[in-house]
KOLDREN-31708 format. One record per residue (C-alpha): residue number from 0; residue in three letters; x, y, z. Coordinates in steps of 0.5 Angstrom, whole numbers, plus 500, padded with zeros to 3 digits. Layout:
KOLDREN-31708
{NUM ALA {X Y Z}}
...
end
This chain:
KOLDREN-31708
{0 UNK {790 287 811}}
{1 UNK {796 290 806}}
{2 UNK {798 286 801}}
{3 UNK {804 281 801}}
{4 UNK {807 284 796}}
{5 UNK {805 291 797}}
{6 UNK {808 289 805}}
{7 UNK {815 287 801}}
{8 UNK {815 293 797}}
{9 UNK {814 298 802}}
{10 UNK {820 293 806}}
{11 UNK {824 293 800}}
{12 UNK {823 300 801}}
{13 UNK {826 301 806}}
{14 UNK {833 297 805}}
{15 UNK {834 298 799}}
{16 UNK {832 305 796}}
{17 UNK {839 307 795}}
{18 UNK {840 301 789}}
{19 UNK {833 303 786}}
{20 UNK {836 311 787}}
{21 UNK {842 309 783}}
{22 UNK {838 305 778}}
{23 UNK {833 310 776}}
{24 UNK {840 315 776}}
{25 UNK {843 311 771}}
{26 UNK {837 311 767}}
{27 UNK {836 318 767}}
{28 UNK {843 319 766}}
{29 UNK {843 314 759}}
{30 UNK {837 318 757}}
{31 UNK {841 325 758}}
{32 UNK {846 322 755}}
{33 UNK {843 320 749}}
{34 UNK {840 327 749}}
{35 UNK {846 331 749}}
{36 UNK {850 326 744}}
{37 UNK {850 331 737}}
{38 UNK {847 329 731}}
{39 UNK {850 324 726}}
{40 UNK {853 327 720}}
{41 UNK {849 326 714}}
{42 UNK {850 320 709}}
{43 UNK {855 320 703}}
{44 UNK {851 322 696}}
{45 UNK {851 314 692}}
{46 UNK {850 314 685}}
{47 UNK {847 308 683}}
{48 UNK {849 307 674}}
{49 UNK {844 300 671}}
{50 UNK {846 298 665}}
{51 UNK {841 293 661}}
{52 UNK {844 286 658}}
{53 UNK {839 281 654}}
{54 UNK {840 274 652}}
{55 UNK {841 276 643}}
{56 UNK {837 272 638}}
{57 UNK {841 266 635}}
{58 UNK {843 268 628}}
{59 UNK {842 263 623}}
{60 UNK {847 257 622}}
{61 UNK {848 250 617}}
{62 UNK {852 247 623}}
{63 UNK {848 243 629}}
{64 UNK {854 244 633}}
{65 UNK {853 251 633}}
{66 UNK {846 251 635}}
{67 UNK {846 246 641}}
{68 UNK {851 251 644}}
{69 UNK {846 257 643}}
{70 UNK {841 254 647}}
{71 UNK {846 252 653}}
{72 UNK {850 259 653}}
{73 UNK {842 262 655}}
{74 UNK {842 257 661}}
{75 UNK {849 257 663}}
{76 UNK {850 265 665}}
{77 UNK {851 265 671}}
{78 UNK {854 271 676}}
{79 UNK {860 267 676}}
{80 UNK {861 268 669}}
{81 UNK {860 275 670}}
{82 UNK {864 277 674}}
{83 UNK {870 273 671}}
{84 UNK {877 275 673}}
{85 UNK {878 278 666}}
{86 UNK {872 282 667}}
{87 UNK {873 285 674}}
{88 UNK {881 287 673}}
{89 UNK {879 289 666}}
{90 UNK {875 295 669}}
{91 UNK {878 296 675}}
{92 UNK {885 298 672}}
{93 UNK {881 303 667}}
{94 UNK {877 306 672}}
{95 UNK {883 306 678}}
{96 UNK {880 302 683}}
{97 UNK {882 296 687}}
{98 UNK {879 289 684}}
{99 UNK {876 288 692}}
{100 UNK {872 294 692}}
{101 UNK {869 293 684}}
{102 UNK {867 287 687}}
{103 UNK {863 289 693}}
{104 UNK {860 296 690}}
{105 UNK {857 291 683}}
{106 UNK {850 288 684}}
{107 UNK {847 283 678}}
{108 UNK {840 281 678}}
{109 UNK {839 275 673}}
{110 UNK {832 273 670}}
{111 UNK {828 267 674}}
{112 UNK {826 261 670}}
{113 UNK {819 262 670}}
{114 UNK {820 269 667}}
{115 UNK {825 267 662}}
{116 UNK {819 262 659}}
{117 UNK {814 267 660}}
{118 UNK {817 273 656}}
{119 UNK {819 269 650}}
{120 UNK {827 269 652}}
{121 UNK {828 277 651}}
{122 UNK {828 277 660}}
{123 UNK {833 282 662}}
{124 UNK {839 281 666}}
{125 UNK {840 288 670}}
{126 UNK {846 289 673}}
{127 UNK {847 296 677}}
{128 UNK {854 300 680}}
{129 UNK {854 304 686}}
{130 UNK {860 309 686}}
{131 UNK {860 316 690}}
{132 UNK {863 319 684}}
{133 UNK {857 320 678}}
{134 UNK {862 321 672}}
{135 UNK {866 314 675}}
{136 UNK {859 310 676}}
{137 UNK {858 312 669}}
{138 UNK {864 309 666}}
{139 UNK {865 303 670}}
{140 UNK {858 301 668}}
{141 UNK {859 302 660}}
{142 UNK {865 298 661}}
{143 UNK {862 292 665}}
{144 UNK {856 291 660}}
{145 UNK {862 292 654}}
{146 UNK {867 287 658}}
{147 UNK {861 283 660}}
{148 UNK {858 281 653}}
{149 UNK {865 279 651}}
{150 UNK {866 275 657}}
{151 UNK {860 272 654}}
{152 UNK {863 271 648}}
{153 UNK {869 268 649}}
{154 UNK {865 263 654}}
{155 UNK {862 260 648}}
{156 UNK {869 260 644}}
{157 UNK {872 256 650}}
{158 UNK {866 251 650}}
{159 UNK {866 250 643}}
{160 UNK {874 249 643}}
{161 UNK {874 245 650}}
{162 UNK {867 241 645}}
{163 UNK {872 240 639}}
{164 UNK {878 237 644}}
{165 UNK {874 232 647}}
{166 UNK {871 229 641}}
{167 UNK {879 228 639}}
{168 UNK {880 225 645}}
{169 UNK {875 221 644}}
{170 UNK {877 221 636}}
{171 UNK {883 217 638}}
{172 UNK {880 213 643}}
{173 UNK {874 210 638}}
{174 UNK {880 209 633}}
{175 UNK {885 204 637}}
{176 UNK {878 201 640}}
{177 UNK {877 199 632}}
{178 UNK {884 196 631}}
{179 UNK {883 192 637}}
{180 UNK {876 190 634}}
{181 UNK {880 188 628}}
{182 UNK {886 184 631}}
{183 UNK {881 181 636}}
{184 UNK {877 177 629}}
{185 UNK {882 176 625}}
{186 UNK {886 172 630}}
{187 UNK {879 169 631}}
{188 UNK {879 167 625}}
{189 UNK {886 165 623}}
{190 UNK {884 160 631}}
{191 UNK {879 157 629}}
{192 UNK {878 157 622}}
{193 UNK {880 151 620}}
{194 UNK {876 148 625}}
{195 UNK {870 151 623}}
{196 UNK {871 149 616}}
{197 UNK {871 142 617}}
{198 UNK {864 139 620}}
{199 UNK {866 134 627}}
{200 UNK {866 127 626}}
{201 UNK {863 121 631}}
{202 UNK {871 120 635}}
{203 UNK {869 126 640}}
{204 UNK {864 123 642}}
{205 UNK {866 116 642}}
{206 UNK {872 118 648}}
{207 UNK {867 122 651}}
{208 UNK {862 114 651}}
{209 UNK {869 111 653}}
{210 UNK {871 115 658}}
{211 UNK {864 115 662}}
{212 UNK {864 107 661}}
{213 UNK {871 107 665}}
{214 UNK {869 113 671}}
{215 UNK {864 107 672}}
{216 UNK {868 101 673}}
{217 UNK {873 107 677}}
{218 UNK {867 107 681}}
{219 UNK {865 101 683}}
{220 UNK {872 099 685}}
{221 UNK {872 105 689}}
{222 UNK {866 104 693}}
{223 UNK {867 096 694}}
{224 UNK {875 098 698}}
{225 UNK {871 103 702}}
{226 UNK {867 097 704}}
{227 UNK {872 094 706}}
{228 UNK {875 100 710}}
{229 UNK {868 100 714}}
{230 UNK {868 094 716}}
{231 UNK {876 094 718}}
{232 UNK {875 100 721}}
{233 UNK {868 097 725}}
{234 UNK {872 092 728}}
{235 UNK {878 096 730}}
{236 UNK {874 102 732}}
{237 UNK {879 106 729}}
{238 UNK {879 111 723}}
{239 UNK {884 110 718}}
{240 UNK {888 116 721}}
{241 UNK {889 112 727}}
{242 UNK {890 106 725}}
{243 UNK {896 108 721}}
{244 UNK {899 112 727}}
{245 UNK {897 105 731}}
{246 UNK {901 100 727}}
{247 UNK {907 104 726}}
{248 UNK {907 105 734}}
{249 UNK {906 098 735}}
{250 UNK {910 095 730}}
{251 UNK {917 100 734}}
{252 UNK {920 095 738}}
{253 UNK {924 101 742}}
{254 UNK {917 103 744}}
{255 UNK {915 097 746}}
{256 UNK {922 097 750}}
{257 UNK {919 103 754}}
{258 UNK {912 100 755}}
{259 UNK {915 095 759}}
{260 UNK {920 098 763}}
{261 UNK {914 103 764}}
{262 UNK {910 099 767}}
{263 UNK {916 095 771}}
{264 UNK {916 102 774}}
{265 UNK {909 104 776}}
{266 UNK {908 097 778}}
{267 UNK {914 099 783}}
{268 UNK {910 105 785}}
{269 UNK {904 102 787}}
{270 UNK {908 097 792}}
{271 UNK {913 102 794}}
{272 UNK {906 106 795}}
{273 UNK {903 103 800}}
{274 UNK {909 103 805}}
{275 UNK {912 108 803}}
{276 UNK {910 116 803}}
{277 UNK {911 120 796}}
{278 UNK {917 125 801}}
{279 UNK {920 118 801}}
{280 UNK {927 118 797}}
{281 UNK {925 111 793}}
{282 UNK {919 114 791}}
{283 UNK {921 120 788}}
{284 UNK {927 117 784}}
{285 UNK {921 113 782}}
{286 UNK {917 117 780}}
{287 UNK {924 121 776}}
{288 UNK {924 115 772}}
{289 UNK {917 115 771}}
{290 UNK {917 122 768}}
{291 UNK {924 120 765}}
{292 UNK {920 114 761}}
{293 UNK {914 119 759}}
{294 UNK {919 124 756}}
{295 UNK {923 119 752}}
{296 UNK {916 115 750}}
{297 UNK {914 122 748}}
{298 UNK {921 123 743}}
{299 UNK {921 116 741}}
{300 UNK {913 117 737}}
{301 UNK {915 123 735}}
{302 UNK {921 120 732}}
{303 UNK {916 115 728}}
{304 UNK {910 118 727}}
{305 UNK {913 126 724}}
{306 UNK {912 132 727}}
{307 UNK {908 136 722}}
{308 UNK {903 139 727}}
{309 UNK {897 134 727}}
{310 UNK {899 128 731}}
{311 UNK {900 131 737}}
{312 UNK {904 126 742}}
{313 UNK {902 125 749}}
{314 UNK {904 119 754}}
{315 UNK {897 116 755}}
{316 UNK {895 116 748}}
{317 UNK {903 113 745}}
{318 UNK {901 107 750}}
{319 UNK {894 107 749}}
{320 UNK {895 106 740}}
{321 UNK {902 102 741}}
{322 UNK {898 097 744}}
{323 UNK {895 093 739}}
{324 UNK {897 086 739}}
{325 UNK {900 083 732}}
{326 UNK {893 080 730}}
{327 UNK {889 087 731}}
{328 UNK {897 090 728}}
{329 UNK {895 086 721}}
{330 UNK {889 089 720}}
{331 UNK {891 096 721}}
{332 UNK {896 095 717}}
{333 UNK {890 091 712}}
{334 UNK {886 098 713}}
{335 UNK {892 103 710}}
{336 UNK {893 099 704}}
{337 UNK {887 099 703}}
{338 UNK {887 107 704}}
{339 UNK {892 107 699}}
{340 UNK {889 104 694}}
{341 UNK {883 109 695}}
{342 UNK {886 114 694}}
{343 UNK {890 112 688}}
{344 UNK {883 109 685}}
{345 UNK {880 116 686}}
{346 UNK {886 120 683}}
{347 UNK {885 116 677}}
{348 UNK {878 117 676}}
{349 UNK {879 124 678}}
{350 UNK {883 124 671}}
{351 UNK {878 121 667}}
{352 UNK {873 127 670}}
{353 UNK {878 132 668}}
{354 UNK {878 128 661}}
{355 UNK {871 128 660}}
{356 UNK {870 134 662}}
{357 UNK {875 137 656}}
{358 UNK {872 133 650}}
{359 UNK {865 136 653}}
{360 UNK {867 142 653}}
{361 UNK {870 142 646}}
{362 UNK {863 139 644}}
{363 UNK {860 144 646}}
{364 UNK {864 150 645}}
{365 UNK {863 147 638}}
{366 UNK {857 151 636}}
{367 UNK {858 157 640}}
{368 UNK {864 158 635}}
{369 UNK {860 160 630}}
{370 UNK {857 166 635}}
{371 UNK {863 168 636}}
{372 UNK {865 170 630}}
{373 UNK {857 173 629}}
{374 UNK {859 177 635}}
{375 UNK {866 180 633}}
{376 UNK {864 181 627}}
{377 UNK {858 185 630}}
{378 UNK {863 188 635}}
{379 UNK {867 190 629}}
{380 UNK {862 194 625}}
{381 UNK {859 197 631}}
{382 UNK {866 200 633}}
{383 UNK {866 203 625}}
{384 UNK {860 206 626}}
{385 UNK {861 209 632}}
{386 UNK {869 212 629}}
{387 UNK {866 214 624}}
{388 UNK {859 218 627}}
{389 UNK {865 221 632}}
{390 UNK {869 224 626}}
{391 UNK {863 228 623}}
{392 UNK {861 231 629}}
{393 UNK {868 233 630}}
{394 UNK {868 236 623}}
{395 UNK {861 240 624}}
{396 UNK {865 242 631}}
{397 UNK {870 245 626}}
{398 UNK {866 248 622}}
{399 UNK {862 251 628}}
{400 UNK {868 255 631}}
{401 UNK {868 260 625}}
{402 UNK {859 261 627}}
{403 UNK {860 263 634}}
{404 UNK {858 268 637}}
{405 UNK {856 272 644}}
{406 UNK {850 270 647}}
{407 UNK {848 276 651}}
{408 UNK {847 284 648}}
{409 UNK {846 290 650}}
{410 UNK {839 292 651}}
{411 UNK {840 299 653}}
{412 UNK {845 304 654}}
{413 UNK {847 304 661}}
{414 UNK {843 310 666}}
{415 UNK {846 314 672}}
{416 UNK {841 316 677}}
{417 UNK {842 319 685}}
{418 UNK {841 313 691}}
{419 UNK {843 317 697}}
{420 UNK {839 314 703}}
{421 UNK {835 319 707}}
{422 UNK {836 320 714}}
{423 UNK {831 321 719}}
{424 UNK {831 326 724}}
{425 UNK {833 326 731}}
{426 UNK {829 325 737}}
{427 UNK {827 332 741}}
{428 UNK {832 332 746}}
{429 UNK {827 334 751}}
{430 UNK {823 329 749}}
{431 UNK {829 324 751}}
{432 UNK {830 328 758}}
{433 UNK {823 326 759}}
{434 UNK {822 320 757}}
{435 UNK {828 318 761}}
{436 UNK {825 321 767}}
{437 UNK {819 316 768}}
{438 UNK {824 310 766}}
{439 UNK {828 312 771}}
{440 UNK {821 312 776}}
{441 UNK {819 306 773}}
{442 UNK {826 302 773}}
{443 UNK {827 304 781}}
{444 UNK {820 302 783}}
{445 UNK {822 296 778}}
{446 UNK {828 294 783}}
{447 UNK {824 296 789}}
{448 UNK {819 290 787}}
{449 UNK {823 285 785}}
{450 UNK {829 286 791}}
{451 UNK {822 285 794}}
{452 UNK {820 279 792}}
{453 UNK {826 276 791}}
{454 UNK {828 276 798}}
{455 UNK {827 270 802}}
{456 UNK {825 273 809}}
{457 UNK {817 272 812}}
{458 UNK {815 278 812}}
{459 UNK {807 278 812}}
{460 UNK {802 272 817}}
{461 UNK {800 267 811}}
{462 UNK {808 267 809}}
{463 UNK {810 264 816}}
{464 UNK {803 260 816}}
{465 UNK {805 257 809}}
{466 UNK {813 256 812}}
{467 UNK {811 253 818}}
{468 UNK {806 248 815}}
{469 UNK {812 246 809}}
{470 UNK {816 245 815}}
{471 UNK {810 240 820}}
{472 UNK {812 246 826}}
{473 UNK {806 247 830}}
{474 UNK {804 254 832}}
{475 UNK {802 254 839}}
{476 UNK {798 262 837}}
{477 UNK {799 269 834}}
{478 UNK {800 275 840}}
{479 UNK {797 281 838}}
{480 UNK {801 288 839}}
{481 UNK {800 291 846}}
{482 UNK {799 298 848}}
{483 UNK {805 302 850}}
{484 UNK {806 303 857}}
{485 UNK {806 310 861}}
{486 UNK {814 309 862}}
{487 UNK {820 308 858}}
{488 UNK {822 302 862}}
{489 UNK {816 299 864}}
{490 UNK {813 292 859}}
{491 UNK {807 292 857}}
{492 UNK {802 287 861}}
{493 UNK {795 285 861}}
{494 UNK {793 290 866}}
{495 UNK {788 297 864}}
{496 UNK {787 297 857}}
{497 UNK {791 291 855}}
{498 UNK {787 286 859}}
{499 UNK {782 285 853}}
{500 UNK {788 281 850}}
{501 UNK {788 276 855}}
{502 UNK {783 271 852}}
{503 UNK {789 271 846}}
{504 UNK {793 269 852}}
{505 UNK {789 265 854}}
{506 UNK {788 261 848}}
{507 UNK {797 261 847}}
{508 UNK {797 257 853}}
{509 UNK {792 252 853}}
{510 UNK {795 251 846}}
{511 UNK {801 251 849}}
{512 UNK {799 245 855}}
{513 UNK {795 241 850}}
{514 UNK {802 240 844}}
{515 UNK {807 240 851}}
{516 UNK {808 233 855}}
{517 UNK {805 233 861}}
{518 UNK {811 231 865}}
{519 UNK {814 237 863}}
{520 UNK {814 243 868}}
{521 UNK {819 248 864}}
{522 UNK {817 253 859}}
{523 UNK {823 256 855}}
{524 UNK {822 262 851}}
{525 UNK {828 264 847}}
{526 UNK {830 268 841}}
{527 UNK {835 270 836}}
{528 UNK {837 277 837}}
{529 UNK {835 283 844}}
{530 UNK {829 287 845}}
{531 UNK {824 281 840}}
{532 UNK {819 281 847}}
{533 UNK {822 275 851}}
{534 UNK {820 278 857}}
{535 UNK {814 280 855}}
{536 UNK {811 273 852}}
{537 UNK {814 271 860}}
{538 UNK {810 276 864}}
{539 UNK {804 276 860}}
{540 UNK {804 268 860}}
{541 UNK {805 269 868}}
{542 UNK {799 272 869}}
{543 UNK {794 268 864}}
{544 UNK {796 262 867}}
{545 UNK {795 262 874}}
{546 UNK {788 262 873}}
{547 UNK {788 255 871}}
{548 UNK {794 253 874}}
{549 UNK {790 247 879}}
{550 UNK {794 249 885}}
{551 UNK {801 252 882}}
{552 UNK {803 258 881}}
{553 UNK {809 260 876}}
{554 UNK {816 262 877}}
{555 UNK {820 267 873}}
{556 UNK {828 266 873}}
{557 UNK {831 269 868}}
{558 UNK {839 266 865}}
{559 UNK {844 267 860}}
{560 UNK {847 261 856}}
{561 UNK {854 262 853}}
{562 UNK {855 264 847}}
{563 UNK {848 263 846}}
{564 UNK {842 267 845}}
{565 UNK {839 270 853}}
{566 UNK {833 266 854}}
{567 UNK {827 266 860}}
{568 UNK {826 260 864}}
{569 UNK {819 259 868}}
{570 UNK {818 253 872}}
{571 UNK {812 250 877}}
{572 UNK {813 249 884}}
{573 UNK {807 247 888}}
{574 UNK {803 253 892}}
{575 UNK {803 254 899}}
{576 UNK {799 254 904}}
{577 UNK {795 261 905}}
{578 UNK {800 265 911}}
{579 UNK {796 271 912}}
{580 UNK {803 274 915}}
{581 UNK {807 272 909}}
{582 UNK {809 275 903}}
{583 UNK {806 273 896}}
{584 UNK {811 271 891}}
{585 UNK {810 270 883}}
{586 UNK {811 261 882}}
{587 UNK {808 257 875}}
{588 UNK {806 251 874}}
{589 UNK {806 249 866}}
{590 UNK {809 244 861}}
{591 UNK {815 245 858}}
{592 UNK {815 247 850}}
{593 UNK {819 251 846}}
{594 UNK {815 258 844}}
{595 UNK {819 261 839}}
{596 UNK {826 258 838}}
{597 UNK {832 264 835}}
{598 UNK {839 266 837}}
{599 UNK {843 271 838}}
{600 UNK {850 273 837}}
{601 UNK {850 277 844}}
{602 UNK {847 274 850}}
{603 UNK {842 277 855}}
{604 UNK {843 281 860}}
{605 UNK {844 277 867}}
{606 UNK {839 277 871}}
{607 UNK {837 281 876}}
{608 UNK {834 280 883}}
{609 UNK {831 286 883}}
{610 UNK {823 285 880}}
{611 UNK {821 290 874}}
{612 UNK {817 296 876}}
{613 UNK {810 294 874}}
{614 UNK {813 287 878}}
{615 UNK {809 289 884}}
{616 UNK {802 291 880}}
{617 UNK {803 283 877}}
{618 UNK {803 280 884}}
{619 UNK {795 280 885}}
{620 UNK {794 278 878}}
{621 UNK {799 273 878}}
{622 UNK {798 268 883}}
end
C-alpha cells in the first residue's frame, strides 16, 4: 500500500500542477533575472590619513594647582572634547567641507584604561580620516591634531579659570560667614556678659522651692473638688456638661410652660385615641399642636442653652434634662460650681508650672552659657581658618594660570594610505541559470507537498479509519473494487468473476444486521454526488442477502427527494409461496441502516420500471 503522503502528492498533483508550475516559473525567473542584472560598478577610491596624538609629559610647576590639573586633563579627554564645535568648523571652513559631513568621515580611537596603566602614560590616541581626495585627507588630518591639541589647551585654561571663579565665589561666601561668626559672639557677649560674670546667688532656687510648695497645696485643692464632683455627679448620674445644660433647662419657666401644655396635649391624644381614628379632625389638630409644641420646646432650648454646635436640640432630650425637681435642680447648680472652681484652680496651677518651668530653666541654661561662648568662639576660629586656607588656593590658582599647559602632543606626523574596499566578483550567470533551475523543481514539488498535506480531504484508508474513530461512527465494511463489465451500460455485480468478493459482501451485511435494529425493515444508501456506486452497493447487497434472508427477499425501489441527493431504497416483504406458473420477482428483507450518508446538489435521475440489463441474470441469484 502507497504511502499517505505519497497518495496526497500524487493527488496534489493532480490539482494543483498549475500553481507548482507557476512557483517553480517564478524561481526560475528570480534566477534569470538576477543572471542577466549587470554587474555593479566598482567601489570609489577612499584614502584613510591617521595622525598620531600622546598625552605630553607634565613640565615642572612651584604651584599645586597646576599639577592636580595635569593628572585630571589625562583622565578627562574624551571624543566630545575632540570633536569640539571650534575644532570641527575650524577645519571644515579651511578644507571647504560642510561640518556634517567632517563629522561622519572623522573616526577617534582613544586608549583603554588598562593600556594607559600598563604603558606607563605614553598610550596613543589614534585619530583617522576618510576622504576620496588624497591631498584633502592630508590637510584635513594636519589640521585636526594642530586644532586638536589646542582645543586641549584651551580645556585646561577653561578648567583653571572656571577653578579660580569658584574659589572667589566661595571667597566671598567664607568672608560674610565670618562676619556673621563675628556679630554672632560679640552680641553673645554684649547678652550674656554681665551674667556670666556675677556667680548666681540662692534666690533662684529659693522661687523655685516655693513654687513647688504652692503646686502642692493647688493640687490638693483640685483633687478634694473632683471628689466632690464625683459624688455629685454619682448621685445625679449626670457629667458636668449635662448637668449644667439641666439646670439651665429646668430652672426656665417658659420651658416649663410648654412641658405642661405638652403633656395636656398628649394626654388629649391618648383619650381621643381610643374612640377616635388618627384621620379624625380632632385628632390631626392635635397632633398639629403637639409637633407645634415640639418645635417651640426646640427654639425656647436653643434659645437657652446657645447654638454652638455641641448641644444638639431635640424633644425627647429637652424633656428628659429639663426635668429635674428643685432638689436634684441645687445639686446641679452645686456641680457646676464646683466646675468652675476646678477650673480656676487648675489655670492657677498652670501658671505656677510655667513659673517653675522658667526659674529651672534659667538654672540650668546657666551653666551651659559658658559652652556657649566655647563654642562661638570655636565657631569663629574655624570660619578664619577656612577663609583663609581658601584665600591661598585662590592665590596659588592665579599663579597656575601663567603654568598652564596643553595636555596632548603630537607623536607623529600625520600618514595617508589608500583604503579602497575590494569587491568581489559576480557569480557566473550560468551558474545562477542552473541553480535557479533545480530551485524551481524543488520549490514546485515543494508546493505540491505541502498543498497536499494541507488539504483536509481523506484520501487514503487509515485517514477515514482515523475520521471515523475521532467522530464514534461505526463502519459497517470496506468494498473492494469490481471488475468492469462487458458493456458500457451494465454494473458490475457479484456474478463471473466478481463472485469471489461475495464473502465482503456478506461480511457488509452481517455488520449491517448486527448495528441495525431489528425493528427496522428499510435500508437506505444514499451519497452526496452521481456515479459514486448507489446502484452497485443496492444490487450487490441483493444478492448477498437472500441467502440469509429467513424466508424474505428483497425489493429495489429506487426514489428521488427534493433538493436533495438521489438515494435507493430496499424494503423486506414476506416471500410467497412457491407458484410454479408465476413470475420470480427480486424482494428484501433487512434492518434499516444508513451506509454511506453524502449529499449532492443535483437529484438522481427518476425511477424506471424497466430493470437494468444485467436485471434478469440477478433474478436466480437474488431470490
Amino acid at each position: 500500500m502507497a504511502s499517505p503522503i505519497l497518495v496526497r502528492y500524487q493527488i496534489s498533483l493532480q490539482s494543483n500542477k498549475l500553481k507548482a508550475i507557476f512557483a517553480g516559473f517564478a524561481v526560475f525567473g528570480v534566477a534569470c533575472l538576477l543572471a542577466l542584472k549587470p554587474a555593479p560598478p566598482g567601489p570609489e577610491p577612499k584614502y584613510k590619513a591617521i595622525g598620531i596624538l600622546a598625552f605630553s609629559s607634565p613640565p615642572p610647576t612651584t604651584t599645586q594647582t597646576a599639577q592636580t590639573l595635569q593628572e585630571q586633563a589625562r583622565g578627562g579627554v574624551s571624543e566630545e572634547l575632540l570633536l569640539a564645535d571650534r575644532v570641527i568648523s575650524t577645519v571644515a571652513e579651511q578644507i571647504d567641507i560642510k561640518p556634517e559631513q567632517l563629522i561622519k568621515r572623522i573616526d577617534i580611537e582613544l586608549p583603554s584604561q588598562g593600556d594607559d596603566e600598563k604603558e606607563g602614560g605614553t598610550s596613543a590616541i589614534e585619530v583617522v580620516y576618510t576622504d576620496k581626495n588624497p591631498e584633502r585627507a592630508n590637510a584635513a588630518i594636519k589640521l585636526l591634531v594642530t586644532e586638536m591639541t589646542a582645543q586641549s589647551r584651551l580645556v585646561n585654561t577653561s578648567r583653571l579659570r572656571a577653578q579660580i571663579e569658584a574659589l572667589q565665589t566661595r571667597a566671598a561666601i567664607a568672608q560674610e560667614e565670618l562676619k556673621v561668626a563675628e556679630r554672632q559672639f560679640y552680641d553673645f557677649m554684649s547678652r550674656e556678659g554681665s551674667s556670666l560674670a556675677s556667680l548666681q546667688d540662692g534666690s533662684l532656687l529659693t522661687g523655685i522651692t516655693a513654687s513647688e510648695q504652692q503646686q502642692r497645696e493647688v493640687q490638693l485643692q483640685i483633687d478634694g473638688i473632683s471628689a466632690q464632683i464625683r459624688s455629685l455627679s454619682e448621685q445625679l448620674g449626670l457629667t458636668t456638661a449635662q448637668a449644667h445644660v439641666a439646670a439651665a433647662l429646668s430652672a426656665d419657666p417658659i420651658i416649663a410652660n410648654i412641658r405642661v401644655q405638652l403633656m395636656q396635649n398628649e394626654t388629649q391624644l391618648q383619650m381621643q385615641g381610643e374612640t377616635l381614628r388618627p384621620e379624625h379632625p380632632t385628632m390631626a389638630g392635635l397632633l398639629r399642636s403637639q409637633a407645634a409644641f415640639e418645635q417651640l420646646l426646640v427654639e425656647r432650648a436653643n434659645e437657652v442653652i446657645g447654638n454652638d454646635n455641641v448641644f444638639q436640640a431635640v424633644p425627647s432630650q429637652i424633656r428628659r434634662d429639663s426635668s429635674l425637681d428643685p432638689t436634684r435642680q441645687q445639686l446641679a447648680n452645686r456641680m457646676v460650681e464646683l466646675k468652675s472652681q476646678q477650673d480656676a484652680l487648675a489655670q492657677q496651677l498652670a501658671t505656677l508650672q510655667g513659673t517653675e518651668n522658667e526659674l529651672r530653666r534659667s538654672y540650668e541654661t546657666s551653666p551651659t552659657k559658658q559652652l556657649e561662648k566655647a563654642r562661638l568662639q570655636q565657631e569663629l576660629q574655624l570660619k578664619q581658618t577656612f577663609f583663609n586656607n581658601i584665600q591661598g588656593a585662590l592665590v596659588d590658582a592665579e599663579s597656575a594660570e601663567a603654568e598652564t599647559v596643553g595636555s596632548l602632543t603630537i607623536a607623529q606626523p600625520p600618514i595617508v594610505t589608500d583604503a579602497t574596499p575590494e569587491v568581489a566578483e559576480p557569480m557566473n550567470p550560468i551558474i545562477l541559470i542552473g541553480g535557479g533551475f533545480v530551485g524551481s523543481i524543488v520549490i514546485a514539488n515543494a508546493v505540491l507537498l505541502v498543498l497536499g498535506i494541507l488539504d483536509p480531504h481523506a484520501y487514503v484508508a487509515k485517514e477515514l479509519q482515523a475520521a471515523f474513530d475521532e467522530r464514534e461512527v461505526a463502519v459497517l465494511g470496506e468494498l473492494p473494487h469490481l471488475y468492469p463489465p462487458a458493456w458500457a451500460s451494465e454494473l458490475p455485480i457479484l456474478l463471473g468473476e466478481n463472485a469471489g468478493y461475495l464473502s465482503t459482501y456478506e461480511l457488509f451485511r452481517s455488520n449491517l444486521r448486527r448495528f441495525a435494529p431489528k425493528t427496522l425493515r428499510t435500508v437506505q444508501i444514499v451519497s452526496v454526488g452521481e456515479q459514486e456506486g448507489k446502484s452497485l452497493v443496492a444490487y450487490n447487497l441483493a444478492i448477498a442477502l437472500p441467502r440469509r434472508a429467513n424466508g424474505r427477499c428483497w425489493l429495489k425501489r429506487i426514489c428521488d427527494r427534493p433538493r436533495t441527493s438521489g438515494h435507493i431504497t430496499w424494503t423486506s416483504i414476506p416471500t410467497p409461496k412457491p407458484n410454479p406458473s408465476a413470475t420470480t420477482v427480486p424482494t428484501t428483507a433487512s434492518a434499516s441502516s444508513p451506509i454511506l450518508p453524502i449529499s449532492t446538489s443535483s437529484p438522481a435521475p427518476a425511477p424506471s420500471t424497466k430493470p437494468p440489463p444485467f436485471w434478469n441474470r440477478a433474478n436466480s441469484s437474488a431470490c
